[in-house]
N, CA, C and O atoms as CSV, one atom per row, in Angstrom:
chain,resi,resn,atom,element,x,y,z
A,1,UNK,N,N,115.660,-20.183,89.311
A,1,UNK,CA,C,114.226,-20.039,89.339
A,1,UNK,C,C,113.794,-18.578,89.235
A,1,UNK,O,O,112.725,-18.294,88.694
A,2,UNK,N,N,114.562,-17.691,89.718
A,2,UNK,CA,C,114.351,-16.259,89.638
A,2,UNK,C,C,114.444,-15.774,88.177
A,2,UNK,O,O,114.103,-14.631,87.872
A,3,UNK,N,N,114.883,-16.608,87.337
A,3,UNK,CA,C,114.934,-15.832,85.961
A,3,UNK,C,C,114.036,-16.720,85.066
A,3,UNK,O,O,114.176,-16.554,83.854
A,4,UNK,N,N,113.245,-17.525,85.432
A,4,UNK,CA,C,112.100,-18.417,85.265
A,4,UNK,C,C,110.990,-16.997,85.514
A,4,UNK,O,O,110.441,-16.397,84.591
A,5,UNK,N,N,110.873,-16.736,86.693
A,5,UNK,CA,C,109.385,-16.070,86.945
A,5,UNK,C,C,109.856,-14.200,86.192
A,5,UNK,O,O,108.997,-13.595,85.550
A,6,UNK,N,N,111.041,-13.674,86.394
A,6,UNK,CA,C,111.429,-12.938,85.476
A,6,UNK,C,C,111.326,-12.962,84.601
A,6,UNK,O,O,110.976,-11.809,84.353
A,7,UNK,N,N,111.367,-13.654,83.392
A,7,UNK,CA,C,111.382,-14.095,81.905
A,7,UNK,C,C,109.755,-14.279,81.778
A,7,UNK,O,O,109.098,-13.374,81.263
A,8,UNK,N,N,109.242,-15.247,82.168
A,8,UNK,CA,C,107.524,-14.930,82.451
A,8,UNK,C,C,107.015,-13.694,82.494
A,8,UNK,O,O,106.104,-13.389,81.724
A,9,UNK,N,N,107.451,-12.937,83.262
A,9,UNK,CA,C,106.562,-11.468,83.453
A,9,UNK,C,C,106.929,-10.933,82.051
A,9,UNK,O,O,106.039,-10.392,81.395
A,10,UNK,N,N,108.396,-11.065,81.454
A,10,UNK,CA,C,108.705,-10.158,80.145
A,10,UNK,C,C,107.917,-10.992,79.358
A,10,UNK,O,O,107.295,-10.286,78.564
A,11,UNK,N,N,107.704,-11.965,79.239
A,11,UNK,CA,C,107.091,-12.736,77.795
A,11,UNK,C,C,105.376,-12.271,78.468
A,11,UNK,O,O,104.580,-12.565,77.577
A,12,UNK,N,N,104.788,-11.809,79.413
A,12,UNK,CA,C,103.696,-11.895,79.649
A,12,UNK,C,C,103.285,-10.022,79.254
A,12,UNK,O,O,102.164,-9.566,79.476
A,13,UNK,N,N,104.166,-9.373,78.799
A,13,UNK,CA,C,104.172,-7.992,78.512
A,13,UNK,C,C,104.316,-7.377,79.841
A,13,UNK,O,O,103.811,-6.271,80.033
A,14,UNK,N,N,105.115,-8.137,81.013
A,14,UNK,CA,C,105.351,-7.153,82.293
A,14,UNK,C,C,106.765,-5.993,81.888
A,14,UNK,O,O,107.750,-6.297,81.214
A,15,UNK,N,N,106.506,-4.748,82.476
A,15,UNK,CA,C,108.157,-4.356,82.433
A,15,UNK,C,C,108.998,-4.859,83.517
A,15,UNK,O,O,108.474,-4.293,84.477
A,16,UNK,N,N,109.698,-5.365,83.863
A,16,UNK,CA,C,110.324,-6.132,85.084
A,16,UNK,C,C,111.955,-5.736,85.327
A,16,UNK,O,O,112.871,-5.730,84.505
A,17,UNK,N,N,111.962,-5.494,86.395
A,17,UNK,CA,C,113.566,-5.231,86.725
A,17,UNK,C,C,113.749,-6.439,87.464
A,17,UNK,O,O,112.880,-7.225,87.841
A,18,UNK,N,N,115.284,-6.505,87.665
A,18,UNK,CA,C,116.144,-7.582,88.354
A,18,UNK,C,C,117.402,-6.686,88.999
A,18,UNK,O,O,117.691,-5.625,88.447
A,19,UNK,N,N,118.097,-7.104,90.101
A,19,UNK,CA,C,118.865,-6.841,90.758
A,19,UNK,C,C,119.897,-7.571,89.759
A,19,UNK,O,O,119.906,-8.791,89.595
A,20,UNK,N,N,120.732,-6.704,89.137
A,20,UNK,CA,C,122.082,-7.750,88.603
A,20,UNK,C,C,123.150,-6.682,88.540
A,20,UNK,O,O,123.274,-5.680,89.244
A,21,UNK,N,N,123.959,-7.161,87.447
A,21,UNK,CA,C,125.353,-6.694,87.614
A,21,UNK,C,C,125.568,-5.257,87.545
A,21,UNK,O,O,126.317,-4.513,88.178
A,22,UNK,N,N,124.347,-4.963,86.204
A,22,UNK,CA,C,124.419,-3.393,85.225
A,22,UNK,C,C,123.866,-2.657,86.281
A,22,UNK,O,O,123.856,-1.500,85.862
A,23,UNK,N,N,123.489,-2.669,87.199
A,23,UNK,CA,C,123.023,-1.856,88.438
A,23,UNK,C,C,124.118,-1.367,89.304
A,23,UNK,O,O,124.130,-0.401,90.067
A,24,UNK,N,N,125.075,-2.272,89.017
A,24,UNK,CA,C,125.954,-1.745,90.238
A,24,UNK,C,C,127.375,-0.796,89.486
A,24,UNK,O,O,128.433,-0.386,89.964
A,25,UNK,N,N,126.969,-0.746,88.579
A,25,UNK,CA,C,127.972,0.033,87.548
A,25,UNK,C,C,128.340,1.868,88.633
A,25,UNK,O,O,129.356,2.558,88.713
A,26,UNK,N,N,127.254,1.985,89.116
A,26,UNK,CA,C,127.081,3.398,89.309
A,26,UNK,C,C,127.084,3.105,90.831
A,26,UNK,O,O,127.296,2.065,91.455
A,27,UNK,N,N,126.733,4.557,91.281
A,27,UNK,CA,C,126.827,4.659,93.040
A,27,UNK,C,C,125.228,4.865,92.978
A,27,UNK,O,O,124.685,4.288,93.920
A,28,UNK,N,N,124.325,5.534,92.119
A,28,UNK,CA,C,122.717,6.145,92.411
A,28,UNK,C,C,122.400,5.313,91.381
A,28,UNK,O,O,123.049,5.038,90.372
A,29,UNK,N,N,121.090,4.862,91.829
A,29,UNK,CA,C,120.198,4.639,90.568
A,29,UNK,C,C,119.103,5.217,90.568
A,29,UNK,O,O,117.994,4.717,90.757
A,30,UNK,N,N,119.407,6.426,90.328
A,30,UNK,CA,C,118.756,7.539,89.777
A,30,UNK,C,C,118.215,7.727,88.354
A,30,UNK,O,O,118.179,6.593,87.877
A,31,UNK,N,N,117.904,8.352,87.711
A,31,UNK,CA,C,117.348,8.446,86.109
A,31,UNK,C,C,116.501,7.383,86.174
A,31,UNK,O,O,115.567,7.213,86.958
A,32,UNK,N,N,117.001,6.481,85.047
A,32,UNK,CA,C,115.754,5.811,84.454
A,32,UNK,C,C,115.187,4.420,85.244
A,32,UNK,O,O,114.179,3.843,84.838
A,33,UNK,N,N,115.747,4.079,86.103
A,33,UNK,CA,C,114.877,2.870,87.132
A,33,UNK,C,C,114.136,3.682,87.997
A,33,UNK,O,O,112.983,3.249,88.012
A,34,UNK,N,N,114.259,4.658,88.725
A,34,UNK,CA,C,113.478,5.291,89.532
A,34,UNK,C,C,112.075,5.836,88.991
A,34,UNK,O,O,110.966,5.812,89.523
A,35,UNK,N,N,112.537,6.387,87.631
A,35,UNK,CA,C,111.587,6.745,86.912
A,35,UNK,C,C,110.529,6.047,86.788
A,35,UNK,O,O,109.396,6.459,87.039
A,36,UNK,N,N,110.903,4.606,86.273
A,36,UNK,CA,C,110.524,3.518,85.887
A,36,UNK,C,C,109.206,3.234,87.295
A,36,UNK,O,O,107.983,3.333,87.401
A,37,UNK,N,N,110.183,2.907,88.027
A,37,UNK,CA,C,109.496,3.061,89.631
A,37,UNK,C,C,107.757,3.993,89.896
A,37,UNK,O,O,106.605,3.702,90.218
A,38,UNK,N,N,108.461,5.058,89.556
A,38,UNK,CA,C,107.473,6.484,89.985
A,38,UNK,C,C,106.481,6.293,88.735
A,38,UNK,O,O,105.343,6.745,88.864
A,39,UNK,N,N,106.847,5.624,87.478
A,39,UNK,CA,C,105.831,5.309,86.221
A,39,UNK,C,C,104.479,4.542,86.451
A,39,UNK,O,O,103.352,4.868,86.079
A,40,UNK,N,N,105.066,2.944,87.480
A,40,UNK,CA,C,104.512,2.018,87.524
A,40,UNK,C,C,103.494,2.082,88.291
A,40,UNK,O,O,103.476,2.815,89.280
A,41,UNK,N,N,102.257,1.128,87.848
A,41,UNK,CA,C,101.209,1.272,88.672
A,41,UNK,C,C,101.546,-0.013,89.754
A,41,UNK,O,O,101.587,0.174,90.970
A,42,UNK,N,N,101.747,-1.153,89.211
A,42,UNK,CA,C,102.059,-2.345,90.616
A,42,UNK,C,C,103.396,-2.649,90.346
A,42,UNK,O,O,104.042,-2.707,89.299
A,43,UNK,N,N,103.705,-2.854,91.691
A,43,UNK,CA,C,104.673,-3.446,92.597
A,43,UNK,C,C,104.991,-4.591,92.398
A,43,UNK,O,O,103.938,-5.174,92.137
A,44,UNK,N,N,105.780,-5.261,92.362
A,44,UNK,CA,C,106.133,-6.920,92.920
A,44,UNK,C,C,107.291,-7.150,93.906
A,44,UNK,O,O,107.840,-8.251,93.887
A,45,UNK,N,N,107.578,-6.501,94.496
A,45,UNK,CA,C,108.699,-7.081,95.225
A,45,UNK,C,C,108.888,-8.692,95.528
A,45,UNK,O,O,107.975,-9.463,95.823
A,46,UNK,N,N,110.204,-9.000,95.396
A,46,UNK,CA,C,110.374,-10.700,95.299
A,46,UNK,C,C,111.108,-11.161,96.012
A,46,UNK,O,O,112.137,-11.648,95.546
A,47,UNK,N,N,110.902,-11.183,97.203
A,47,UNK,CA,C,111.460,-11.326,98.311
A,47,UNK,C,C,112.627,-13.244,98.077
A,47,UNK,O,O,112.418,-14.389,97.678
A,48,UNK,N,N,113.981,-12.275,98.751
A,48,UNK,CA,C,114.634,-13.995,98.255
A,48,UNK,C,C,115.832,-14.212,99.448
A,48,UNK,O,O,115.818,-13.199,100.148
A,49,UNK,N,N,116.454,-14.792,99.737
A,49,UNK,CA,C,117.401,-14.940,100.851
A,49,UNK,C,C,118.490,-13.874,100.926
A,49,UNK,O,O,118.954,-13.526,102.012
A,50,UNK,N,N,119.036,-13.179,99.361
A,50,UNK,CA,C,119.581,-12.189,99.289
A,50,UNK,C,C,119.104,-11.045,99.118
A,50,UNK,O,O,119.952,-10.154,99.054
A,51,UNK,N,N,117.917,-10.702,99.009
A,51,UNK,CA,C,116.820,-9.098,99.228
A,51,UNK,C,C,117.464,-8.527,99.899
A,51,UNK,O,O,117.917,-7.487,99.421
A,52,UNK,N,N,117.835,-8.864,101.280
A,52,UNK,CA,C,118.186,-7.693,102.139
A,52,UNK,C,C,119.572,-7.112,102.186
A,52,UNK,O,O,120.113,-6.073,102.564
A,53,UNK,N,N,119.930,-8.358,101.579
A,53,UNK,CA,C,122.072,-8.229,101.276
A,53,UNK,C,C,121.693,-6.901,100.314
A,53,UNK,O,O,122.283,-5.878,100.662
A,54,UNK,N,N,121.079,-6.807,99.518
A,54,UNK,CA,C,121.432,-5.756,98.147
A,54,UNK,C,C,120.864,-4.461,98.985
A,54,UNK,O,O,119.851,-4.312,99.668
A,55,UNK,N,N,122.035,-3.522,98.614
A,55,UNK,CA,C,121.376,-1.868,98.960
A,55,UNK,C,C,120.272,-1.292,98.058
A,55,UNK,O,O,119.319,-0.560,98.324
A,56,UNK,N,N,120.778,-1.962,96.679
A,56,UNK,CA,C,119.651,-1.503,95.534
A,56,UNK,C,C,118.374,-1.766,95.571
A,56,UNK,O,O,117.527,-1.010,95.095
A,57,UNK,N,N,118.054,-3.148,96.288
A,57,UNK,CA,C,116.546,-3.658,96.478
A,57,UNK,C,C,115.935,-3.005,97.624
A,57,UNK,O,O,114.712,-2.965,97.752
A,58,UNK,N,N,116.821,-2.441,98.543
A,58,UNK,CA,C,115.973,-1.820,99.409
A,58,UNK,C,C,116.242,-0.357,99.246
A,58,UNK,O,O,115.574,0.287,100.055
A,59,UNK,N,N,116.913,0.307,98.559
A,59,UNK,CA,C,116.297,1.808,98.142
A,59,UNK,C,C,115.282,1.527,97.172
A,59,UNK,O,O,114.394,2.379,97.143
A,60,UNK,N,N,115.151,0.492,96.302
A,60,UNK,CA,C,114.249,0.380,95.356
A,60,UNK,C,C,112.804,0.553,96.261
A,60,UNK,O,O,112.037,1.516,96.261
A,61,UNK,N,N,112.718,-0.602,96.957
A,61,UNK,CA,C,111.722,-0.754,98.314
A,61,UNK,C,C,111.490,0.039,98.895
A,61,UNK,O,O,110.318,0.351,98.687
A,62,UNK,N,N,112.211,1.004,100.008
A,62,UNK,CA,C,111.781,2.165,100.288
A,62,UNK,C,C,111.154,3.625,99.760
A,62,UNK,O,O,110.382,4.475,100.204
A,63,UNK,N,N,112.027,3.388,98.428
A,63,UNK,CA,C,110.818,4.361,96.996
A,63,UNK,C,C,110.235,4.005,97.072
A,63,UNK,O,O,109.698,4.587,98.014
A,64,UNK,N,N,109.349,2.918,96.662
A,64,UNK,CA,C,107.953,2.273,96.586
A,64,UNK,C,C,107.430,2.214,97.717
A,64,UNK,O,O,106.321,2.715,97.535
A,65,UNK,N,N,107.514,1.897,98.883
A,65,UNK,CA,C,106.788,2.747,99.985
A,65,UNK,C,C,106.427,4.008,99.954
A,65,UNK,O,O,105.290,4.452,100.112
A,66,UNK,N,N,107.677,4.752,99.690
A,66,UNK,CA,C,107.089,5.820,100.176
A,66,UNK,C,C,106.612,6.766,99.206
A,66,UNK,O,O,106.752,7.968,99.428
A,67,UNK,N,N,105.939,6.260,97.916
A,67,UNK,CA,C,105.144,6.382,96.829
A,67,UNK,C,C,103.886,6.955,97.640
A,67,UNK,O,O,103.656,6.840,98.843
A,68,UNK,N,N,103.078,7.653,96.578
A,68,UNK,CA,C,101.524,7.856,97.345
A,68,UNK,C,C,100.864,6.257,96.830
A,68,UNK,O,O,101.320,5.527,95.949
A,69,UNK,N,N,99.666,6.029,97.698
A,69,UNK,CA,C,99.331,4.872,97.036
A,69,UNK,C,C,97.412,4.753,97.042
A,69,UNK,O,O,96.611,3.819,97.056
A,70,UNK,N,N,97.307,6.312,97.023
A,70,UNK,CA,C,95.976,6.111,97.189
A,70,UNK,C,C,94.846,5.294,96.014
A,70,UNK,O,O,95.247,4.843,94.941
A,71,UNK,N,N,93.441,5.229,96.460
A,71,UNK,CA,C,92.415,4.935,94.991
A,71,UNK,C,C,93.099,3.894,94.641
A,71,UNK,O,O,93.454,4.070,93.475
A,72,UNK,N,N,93.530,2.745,95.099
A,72,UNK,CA,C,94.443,1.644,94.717
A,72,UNK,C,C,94.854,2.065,93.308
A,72,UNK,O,O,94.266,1.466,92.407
A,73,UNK,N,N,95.661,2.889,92.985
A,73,UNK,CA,C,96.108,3.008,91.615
A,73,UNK,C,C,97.514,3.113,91.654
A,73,UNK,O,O,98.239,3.515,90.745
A,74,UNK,N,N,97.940,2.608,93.098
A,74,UNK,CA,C,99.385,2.040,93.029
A,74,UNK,C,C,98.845,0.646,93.941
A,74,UNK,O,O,98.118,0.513,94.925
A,75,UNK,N,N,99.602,-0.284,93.067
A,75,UNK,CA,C,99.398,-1.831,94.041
A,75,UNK,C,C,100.416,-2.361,94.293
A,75,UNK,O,O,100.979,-2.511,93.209
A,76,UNK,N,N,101.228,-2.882,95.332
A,76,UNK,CA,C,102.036,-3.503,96.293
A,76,UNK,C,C,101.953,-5.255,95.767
A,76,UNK,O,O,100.749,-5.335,95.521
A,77,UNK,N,N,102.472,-6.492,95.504
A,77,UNK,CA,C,102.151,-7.566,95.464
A,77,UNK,C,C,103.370,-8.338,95.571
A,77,UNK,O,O,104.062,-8.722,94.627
A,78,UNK,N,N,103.604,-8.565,97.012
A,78,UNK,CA,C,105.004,-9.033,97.285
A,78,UNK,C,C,104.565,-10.886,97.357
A,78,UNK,O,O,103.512,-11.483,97.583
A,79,UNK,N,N,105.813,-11.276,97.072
A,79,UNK,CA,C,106.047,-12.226,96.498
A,79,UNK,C,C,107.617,-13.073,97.659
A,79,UNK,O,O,108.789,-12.819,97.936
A,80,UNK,N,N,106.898,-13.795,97.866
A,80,UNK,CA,C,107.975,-14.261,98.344
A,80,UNK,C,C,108.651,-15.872,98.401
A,80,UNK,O,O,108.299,-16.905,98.971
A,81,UNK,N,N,110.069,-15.428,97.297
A,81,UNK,CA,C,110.361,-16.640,96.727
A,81,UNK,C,C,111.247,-17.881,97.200
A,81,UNK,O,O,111.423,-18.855,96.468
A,82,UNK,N,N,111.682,-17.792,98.227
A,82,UNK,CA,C,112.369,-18.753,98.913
A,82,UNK,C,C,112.812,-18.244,100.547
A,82,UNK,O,O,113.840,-18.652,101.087
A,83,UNK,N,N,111.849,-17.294,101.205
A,83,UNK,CA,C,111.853,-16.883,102.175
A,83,UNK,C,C,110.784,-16.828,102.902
A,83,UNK,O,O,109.770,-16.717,102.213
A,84,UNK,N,N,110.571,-16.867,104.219
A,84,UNK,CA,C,109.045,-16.632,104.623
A,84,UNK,C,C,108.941,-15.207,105.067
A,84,UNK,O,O,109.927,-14.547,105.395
A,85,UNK,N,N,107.485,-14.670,105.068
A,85,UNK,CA,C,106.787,-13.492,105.963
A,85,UNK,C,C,107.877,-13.021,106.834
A,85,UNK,O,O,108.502,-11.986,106.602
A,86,UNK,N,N,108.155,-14.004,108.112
A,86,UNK,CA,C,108.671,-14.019,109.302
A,86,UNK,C,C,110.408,-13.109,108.568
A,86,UNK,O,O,110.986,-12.078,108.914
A,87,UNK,N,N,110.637,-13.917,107.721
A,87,UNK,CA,C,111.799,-13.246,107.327
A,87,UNK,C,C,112.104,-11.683,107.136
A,87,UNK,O,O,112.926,-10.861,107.540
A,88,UNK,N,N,110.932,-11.734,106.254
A,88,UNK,CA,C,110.551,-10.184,106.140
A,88,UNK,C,C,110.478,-9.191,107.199
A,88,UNK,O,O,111.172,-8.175,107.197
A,89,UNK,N,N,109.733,-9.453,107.998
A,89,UNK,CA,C,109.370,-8.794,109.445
A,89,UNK,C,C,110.617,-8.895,110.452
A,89,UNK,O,O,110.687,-8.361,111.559
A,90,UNK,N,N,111.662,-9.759,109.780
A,90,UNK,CA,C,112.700,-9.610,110.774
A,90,UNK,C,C,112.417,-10.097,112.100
A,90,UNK,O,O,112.587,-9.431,113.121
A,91,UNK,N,N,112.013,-11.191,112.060
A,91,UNK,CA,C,111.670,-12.385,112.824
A,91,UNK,C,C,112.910,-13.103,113.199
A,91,UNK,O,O,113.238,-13.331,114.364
A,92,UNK,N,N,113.422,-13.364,112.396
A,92,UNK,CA,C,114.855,-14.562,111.621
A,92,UNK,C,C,115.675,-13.505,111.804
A,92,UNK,O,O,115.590,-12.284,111.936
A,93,UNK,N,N,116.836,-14.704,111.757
A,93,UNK,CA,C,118.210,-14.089,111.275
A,93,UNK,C,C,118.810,-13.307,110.546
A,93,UNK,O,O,119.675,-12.446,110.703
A,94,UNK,N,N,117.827,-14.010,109.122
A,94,UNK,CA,C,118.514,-13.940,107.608
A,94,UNK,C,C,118.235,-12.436,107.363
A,94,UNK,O,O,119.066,-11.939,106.603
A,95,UNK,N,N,117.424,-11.707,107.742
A,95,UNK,CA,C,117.288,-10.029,107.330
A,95,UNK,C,C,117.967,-9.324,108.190
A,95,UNK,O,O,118.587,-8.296,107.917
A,96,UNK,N,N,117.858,-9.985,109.557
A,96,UNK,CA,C,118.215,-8.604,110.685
A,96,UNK,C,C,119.818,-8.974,110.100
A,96,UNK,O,O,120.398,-7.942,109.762
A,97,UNK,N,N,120.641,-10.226,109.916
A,97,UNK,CA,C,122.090,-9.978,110.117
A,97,UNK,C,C,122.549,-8.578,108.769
A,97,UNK,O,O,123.489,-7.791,108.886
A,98,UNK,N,N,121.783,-8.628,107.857
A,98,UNK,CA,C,121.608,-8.190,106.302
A,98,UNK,C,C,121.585,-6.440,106.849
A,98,UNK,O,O,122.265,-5.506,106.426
A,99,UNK,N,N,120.790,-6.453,107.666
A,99,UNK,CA,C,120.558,-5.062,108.104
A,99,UNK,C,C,121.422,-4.365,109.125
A,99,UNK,O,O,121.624,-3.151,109.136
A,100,UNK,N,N,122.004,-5.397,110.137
A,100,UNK,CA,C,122.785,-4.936,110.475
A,100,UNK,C,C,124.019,-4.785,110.052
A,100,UNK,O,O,124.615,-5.100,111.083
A,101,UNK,N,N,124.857,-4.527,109.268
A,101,UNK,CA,C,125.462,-4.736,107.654
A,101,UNK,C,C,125.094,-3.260,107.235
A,101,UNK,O,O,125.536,-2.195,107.667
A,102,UNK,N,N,124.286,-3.481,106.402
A,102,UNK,CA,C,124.066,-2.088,105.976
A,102,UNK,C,C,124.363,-1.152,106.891
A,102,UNK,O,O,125.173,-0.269,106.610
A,103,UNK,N,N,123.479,-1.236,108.659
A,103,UNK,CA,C,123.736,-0.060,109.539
A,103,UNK,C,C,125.235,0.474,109.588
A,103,UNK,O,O,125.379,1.688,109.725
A,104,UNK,N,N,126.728,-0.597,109.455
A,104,UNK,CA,C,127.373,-0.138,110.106
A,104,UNK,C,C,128.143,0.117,109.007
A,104,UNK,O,O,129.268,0.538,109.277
A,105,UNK,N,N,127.662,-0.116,106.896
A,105,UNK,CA,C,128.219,0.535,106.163
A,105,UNK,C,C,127.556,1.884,105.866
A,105,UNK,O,O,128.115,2.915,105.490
A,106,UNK,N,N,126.247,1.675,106.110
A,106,UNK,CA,C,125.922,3.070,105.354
A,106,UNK,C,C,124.659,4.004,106.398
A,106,UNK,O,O,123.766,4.699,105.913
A,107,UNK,N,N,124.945,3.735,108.204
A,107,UNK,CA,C,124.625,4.276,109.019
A,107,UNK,C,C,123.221,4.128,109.067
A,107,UNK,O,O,122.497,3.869,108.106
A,108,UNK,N,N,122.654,4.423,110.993
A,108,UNK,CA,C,121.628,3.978,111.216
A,108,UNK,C,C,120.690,4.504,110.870
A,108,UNK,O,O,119.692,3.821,111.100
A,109,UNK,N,N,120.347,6.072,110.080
A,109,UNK,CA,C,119.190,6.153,109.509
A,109,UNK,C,C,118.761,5.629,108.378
A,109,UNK,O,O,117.608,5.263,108.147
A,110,UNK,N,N,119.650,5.587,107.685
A,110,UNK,CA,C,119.032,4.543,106.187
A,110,UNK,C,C,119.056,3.231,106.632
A,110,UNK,O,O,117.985,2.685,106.365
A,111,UNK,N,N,119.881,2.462,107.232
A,111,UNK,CA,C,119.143,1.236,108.088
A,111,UNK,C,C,117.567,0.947,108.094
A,111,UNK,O,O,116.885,0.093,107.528
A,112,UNK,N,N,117.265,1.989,108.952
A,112,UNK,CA,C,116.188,2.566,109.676
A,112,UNK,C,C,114.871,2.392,108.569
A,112,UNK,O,O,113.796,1.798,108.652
A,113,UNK,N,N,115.413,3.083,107.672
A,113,UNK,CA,C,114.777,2.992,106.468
A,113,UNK,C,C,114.359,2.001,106.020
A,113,UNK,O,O,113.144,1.854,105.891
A,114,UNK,N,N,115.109,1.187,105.712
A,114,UNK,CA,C,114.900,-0.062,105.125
A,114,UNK,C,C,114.334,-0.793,105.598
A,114,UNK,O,O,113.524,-1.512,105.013
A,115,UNK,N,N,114.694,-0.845,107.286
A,115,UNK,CA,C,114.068,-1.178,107.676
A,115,UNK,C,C,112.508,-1.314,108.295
A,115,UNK,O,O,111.890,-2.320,108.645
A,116,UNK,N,N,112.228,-0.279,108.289
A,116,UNK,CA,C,110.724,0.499,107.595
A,116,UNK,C,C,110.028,-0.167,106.694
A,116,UNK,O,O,109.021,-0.861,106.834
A,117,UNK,N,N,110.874,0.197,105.411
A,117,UNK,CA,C,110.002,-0.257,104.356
A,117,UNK,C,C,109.898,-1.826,104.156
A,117,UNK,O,O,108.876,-2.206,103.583
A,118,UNK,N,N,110.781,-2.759,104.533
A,118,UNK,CA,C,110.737,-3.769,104.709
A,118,UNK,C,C,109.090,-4.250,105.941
A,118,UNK,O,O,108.153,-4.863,105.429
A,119,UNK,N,N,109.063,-4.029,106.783
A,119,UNK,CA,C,107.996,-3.915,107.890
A,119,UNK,C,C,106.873,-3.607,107.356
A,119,UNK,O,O,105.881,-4.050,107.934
A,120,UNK,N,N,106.685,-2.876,106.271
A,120,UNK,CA,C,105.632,-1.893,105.875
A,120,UNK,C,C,104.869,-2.631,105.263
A,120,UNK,O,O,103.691,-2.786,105.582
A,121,UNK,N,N,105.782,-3.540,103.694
A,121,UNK,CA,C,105.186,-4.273,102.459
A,121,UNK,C,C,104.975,-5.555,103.023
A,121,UNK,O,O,104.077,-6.136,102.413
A,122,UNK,N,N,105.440,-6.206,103.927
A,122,UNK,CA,C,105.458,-7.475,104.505
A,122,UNK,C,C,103.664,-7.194,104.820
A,122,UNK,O,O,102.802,-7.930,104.340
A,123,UNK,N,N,103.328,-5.874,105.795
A,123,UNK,CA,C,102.080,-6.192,105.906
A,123,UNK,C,C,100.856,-6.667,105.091
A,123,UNK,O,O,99.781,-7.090,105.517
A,124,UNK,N,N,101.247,-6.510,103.898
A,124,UNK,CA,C,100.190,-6.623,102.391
A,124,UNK,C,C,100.272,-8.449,102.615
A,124,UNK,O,O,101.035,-9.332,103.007
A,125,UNK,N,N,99.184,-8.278,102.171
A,125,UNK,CA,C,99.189,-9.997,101.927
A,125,UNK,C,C,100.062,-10.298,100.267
A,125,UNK,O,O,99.839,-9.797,99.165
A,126,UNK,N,N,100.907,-11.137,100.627
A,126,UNK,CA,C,101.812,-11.655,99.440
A,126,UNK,C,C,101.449,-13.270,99.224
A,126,UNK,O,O,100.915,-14.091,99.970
A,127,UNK,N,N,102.019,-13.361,97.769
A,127,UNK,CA,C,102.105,-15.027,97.644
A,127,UNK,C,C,103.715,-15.477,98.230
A,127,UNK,O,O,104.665,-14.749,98.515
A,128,UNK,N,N,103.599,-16.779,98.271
A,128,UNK,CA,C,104.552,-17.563,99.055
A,128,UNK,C,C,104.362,-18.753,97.820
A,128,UNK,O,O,103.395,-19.374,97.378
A,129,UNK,N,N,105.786,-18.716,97.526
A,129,UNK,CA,C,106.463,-19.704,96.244
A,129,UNK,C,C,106.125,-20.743,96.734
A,129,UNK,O,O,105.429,-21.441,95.997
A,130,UNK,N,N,106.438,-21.298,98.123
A,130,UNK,CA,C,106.232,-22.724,98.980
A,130,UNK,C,C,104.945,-23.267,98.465
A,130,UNK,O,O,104.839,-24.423,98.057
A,131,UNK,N,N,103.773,-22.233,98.497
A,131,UNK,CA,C,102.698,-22.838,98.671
A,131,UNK,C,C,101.932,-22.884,97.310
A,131,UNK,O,O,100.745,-23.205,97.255
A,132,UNK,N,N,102.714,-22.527,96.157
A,132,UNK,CA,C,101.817,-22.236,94.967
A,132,UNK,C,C,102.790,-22.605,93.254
A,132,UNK,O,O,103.799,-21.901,93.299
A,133,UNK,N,N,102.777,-23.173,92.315
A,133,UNK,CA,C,103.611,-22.919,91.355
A,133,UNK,C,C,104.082,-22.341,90.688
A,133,UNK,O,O,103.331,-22.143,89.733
A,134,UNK,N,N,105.295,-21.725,90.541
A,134,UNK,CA,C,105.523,-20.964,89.327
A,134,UNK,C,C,104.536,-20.725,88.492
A,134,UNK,O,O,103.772,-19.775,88.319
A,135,UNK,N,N,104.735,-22.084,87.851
A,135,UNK,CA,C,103.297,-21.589,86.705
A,135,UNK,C,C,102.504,-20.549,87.111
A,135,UNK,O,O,102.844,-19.451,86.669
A,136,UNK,N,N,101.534,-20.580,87.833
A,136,UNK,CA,C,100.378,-20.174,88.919
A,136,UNK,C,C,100.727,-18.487,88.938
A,136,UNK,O,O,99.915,-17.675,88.494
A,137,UNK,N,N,101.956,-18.110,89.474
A,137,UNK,CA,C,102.445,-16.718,89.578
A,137,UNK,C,C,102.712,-15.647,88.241
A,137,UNK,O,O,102.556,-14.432,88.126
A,138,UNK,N,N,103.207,-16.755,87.261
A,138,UNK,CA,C,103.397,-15.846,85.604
A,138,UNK,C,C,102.058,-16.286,84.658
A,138,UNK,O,O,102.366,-16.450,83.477
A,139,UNK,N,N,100.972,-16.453,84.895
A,139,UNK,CA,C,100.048,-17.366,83.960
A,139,UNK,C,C,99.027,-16.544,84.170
A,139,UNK,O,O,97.936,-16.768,83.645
């Protein structure tokens, strides 16, 4: 389903990234996704049961926080596709076990981080896949 609402945004003229294989080629993803990042005017983060497993989605995430975001001419529009709010906020299991993971590979201030920026975008009001159709989200 994730390459359903992916494929939508590209056929809809979105530029859209995905967490996949060609990302993990390297140790930084530095150059041209960040760029990409610092280019864009909105956000989508797509919140999914594995978001918090990936290191890449949450340095991606914590860039985009900590973007300026004034004059709404940066917009935030999280999306969340088979997870709830609660997840996000680290309510549940499914993020904190994810995070604690990261803390004890890649130490508690970037944890920290993530965990931040995770806390931060959750506050924006997002759509919830549960309650709305595909269609509805790429249309």
């Amino acid at each position: 389903m994730a390459n359903c609402l992916y494929n939508g945004l590209i056929s809809a003229g979105i530029r859209a990234f995905k967490d996949n294989e060609e990302l993990r080629f390297g140790e930084e993803i530095e150059g041209g996704l960040l760029q990409a990042i610092n280019d864009s005017r909105i956000y989508i983060p797509i919140f999914s049961k594995g978001y918090a497993s990936s290191k890449w989605c949450l340095h991606e995430l914590a860039h985009i926080v900590e973007l300026p975001r004034g004059n709404n001419e940066k917009v935030i529009l999280p999306i969340f596709y088979d997870v709830d709010a609660d997840d996000v906020k680290l309510k549940t299991k499914l993020y904190r076990k994810a995070l604690r993971k990261h803390k004890s590979e890649y130490g508690k201030e970037l944890a920290k981080k993530w965990k931040n920026a995770l806390r931060e975008v959750v506050r924006i009001r997002g759509r919830n896949l549960k309650d709305h159709g595909y269609y509805l989200l790429i249309h």
